[in-house]
N, C-alpha and C positions, 0 to 999 in steps of 0.2 A: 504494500500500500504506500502511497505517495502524502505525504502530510502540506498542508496549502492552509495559510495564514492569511485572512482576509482582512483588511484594516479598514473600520470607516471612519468617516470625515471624522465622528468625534474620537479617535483615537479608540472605540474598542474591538476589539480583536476578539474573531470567530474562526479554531483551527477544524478541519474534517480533514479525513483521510477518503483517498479516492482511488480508483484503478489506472495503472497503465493503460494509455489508449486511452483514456475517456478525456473530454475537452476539461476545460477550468469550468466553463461555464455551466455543461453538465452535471458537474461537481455539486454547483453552488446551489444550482437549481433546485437538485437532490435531497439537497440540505436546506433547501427554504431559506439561503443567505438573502439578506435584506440588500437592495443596494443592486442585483444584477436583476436587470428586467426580462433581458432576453424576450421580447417580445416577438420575433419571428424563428426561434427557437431553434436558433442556428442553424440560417439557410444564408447569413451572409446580407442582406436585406435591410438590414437596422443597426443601429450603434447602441443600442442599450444592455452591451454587455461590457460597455468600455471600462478597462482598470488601467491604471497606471503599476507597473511593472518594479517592484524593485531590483538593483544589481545586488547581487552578482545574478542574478539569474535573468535580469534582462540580455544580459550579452549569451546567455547559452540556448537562447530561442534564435529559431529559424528567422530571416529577416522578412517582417511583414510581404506578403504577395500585393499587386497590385490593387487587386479587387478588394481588399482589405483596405488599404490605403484610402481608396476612395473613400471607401462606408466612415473611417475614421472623421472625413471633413466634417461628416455630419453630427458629431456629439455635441451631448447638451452640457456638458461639463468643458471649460477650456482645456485645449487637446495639448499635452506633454510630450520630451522627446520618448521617453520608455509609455508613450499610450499604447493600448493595445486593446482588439477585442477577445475577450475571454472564450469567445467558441471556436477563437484560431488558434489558441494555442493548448496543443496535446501533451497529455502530461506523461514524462517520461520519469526515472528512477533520474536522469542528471537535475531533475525537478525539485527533488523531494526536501523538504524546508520553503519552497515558493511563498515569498512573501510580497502581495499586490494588495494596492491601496486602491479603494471602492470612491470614484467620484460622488461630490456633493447631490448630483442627481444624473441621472439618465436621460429625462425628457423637459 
């Protein structure tokens, strides 16, 4: 299991453990974290899974795809250099500790 630390705005911290292969936002959803909306339920579509990524583990993700990029313009929280959306990124064992920080809102 993969252990992922979700931070919100106010500073408290929700950890779950998740499977290899399964997205962040998967995870979160799973677990009814507050904070990711995932409204199109990871089809790529919508920005309301956006987290801000902390290092050391932002540099051990794959670099954003294009299509990704796009959907990023569209967040309702101001967009960061480690933003990302949480149903792009698969949680692997180089993962495990991932600690991402939950924008002030989604929409």
């Amino acid at each position: 299991m993969i252990k992922i630390h979700l931070v919100a705005p106010d500073g408290a911290e929700t950890t779950l453990e998740a499977k290899p292969g399964e997205s962040l936002m998967q995870a979160a959803v799973a677990a009814n974290v507050q904070g990711i909306e995932a409204d199109c339920g990871g089809l790529l579509t919508c920005a309301t899974c956006h987290v801000y990524v902390r290092e050391p583990f932002a540099g051990r993700l794959p670099p954003p795809r294009d299509d990704e990029l796009a959907m990023l313009e569209f967040t309702a929280a101001p967009r960061r250099p480690h933003s990302r959306l949480s149903c792009q990124i698969e949680l692997t064992p180089a993962l495990d500790g991932l600690v991402v920080d939950l924008p002030p809102t989604q929409h």
